[in-house]
N, C-alpha and C positions, 0 to 999 in steps of 0.2 A: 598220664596216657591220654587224658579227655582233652587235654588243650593244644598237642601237637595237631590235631586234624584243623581245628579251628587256623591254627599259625597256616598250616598249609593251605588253606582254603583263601586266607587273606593274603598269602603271598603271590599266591594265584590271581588271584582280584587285583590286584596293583602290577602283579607281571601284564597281567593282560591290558591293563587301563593305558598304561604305559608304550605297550605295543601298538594298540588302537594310536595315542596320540601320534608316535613317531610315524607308521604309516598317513594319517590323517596329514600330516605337517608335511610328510615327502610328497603325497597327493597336489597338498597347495602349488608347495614350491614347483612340481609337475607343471602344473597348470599355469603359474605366471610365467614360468619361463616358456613355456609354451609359445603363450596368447606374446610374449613380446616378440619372440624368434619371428611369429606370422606378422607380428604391425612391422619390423624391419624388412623382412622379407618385404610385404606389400610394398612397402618406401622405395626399396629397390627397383622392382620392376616398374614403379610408376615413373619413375628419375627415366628408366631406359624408354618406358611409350613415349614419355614428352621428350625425349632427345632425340627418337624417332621423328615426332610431330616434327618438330622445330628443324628439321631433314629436309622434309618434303612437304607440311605443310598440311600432310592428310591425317586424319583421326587412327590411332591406336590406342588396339586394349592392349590393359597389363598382362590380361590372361585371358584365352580364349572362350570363357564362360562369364565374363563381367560382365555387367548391363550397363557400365559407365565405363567414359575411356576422357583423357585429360583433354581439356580445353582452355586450359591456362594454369601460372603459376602467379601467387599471389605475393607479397614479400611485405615483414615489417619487419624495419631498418631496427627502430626502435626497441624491438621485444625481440630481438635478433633471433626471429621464427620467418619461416617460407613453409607454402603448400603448394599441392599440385591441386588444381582443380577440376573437378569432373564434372562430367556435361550431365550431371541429373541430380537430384537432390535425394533419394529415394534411400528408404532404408540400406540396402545394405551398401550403398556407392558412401554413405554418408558413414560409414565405418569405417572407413578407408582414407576418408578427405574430407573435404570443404565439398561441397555442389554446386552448379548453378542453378538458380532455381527456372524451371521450365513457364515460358507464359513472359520471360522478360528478356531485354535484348542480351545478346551475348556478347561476352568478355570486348570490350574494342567498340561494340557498337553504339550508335545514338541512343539516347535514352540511359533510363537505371539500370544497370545490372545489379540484382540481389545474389547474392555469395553467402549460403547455410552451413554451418558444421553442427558439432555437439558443442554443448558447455563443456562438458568434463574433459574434453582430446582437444579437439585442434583448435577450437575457437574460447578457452577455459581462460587465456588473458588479455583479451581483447579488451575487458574494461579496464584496463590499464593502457589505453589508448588514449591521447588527452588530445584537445585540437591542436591542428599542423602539425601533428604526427605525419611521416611519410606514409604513402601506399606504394609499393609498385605493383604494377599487375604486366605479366608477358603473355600476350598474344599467340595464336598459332602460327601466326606469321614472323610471329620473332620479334616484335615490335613493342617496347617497355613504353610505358604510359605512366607519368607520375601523377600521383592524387595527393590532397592533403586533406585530414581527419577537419571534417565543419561540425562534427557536435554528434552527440547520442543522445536515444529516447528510449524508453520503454512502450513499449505497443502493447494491442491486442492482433493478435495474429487473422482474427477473422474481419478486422477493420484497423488495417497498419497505416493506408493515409497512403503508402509508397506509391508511386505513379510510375509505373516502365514507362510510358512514352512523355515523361517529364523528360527538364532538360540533362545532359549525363551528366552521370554520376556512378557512386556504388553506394550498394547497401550492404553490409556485413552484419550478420544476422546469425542468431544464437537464440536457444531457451533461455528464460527467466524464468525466477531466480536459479543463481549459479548454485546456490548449495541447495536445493531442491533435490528430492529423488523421484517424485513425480512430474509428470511431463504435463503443464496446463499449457493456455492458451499466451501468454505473457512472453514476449519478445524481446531480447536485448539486441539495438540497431543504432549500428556505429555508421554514420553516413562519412564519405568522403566525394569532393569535388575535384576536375580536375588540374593541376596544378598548370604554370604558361604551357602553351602551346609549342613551344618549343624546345620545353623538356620531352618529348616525343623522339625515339630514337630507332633506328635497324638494328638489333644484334649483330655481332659480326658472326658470317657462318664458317 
């Protein structure tokens, strides 16, 4: 009679442990599928601002409470990835996309344009970029500009050397180290130049 209470007590113990894990496991899987449903979602609506853009020419948000809205699309031929790129580098723009970073010319223009994401999303295989690797980058005016990878460094972010009003170029810029989980100051910065001049082309609209 003394050891049925005990059996019950530990079948209890394991029924519940058991419950705990299967809710716990359904919680995850909740959650990734989640957080992927909103990065597709985001993908979507940014695909439609910049097909908007590329319309008329003028800036749209994906959604009407973003603090960032696309100002180009990036493309490597090579690592057959493309992004859409938003006009701020700012925490939460930078959840979503690539950035441009504020302070240097934009997408098209004279000088460097620096282009930030995360290590771990959209910028996680960039060092697998080797030189003359292709860049392309599209314009809001619809205007593909090709670039070829001249070389990577590692920086300090508070003394990176980039120059915006050097001669153009891009910068594509990410944290260092990739398998880091803290965020220091160490920079991965893939420069490209840009390829003849008359790889320069219109979209057709």
């Amino acid at each position: 009679m003394s050891k049925r209470p005990k059996r019950s007590v530990a079948a209890l113990f394991w029924a519940a442990t058991i419950s705990l894990c299967l809710v716990f496991g359904t919680w995850q899987l909740g959650q990734g599928l989640y957080i992927k449903a909103k990065a597709e979602l985001a993908q979507l609506l940014l695909d439609r601002a910049w097909a908007r853009t590329l319309r008329d020419g003028e800036p749209h948000k994906a959604w009407s409470w973003a603090d960032a809205w696309p100002v180009a699309k990036i493309e490597f031929p090579s690592l057959g990835t493309s992004h859409i790129v938003l006009s701020n580098a700012s925490g939460e723009a930078l959840a979503f996309g690539p950035g441009h970073l504020s302070g240097t010319p934009l997408p098209g223009e004279r000088g460097t344009t620096v282009i930030a994401a995360h290590r771990d999303t959209h910028f996680s295989n960039i060092r697998e970029l080797e030189s003359d690797d292709v860049v392309i980058l599209t314009t809001q005016d619809g205007t593909r500009r090709e670039y070829k990878i001249s070389g990577a460094r590692i920086v300090d972010a508070r003394q990176s050397g980039i120059d915006p009003h050097a001669e153009t170029a891009l910068a594509i810029v990410t944290c260092y180290p990739f398998d880091a989980k803290e965020r220091g100051p160490l920079r991965y910065v893939v420069f490209a130049i840009p390829a003849r001049d008359e790889n320069a082309s219109q979209l057709p609209m």
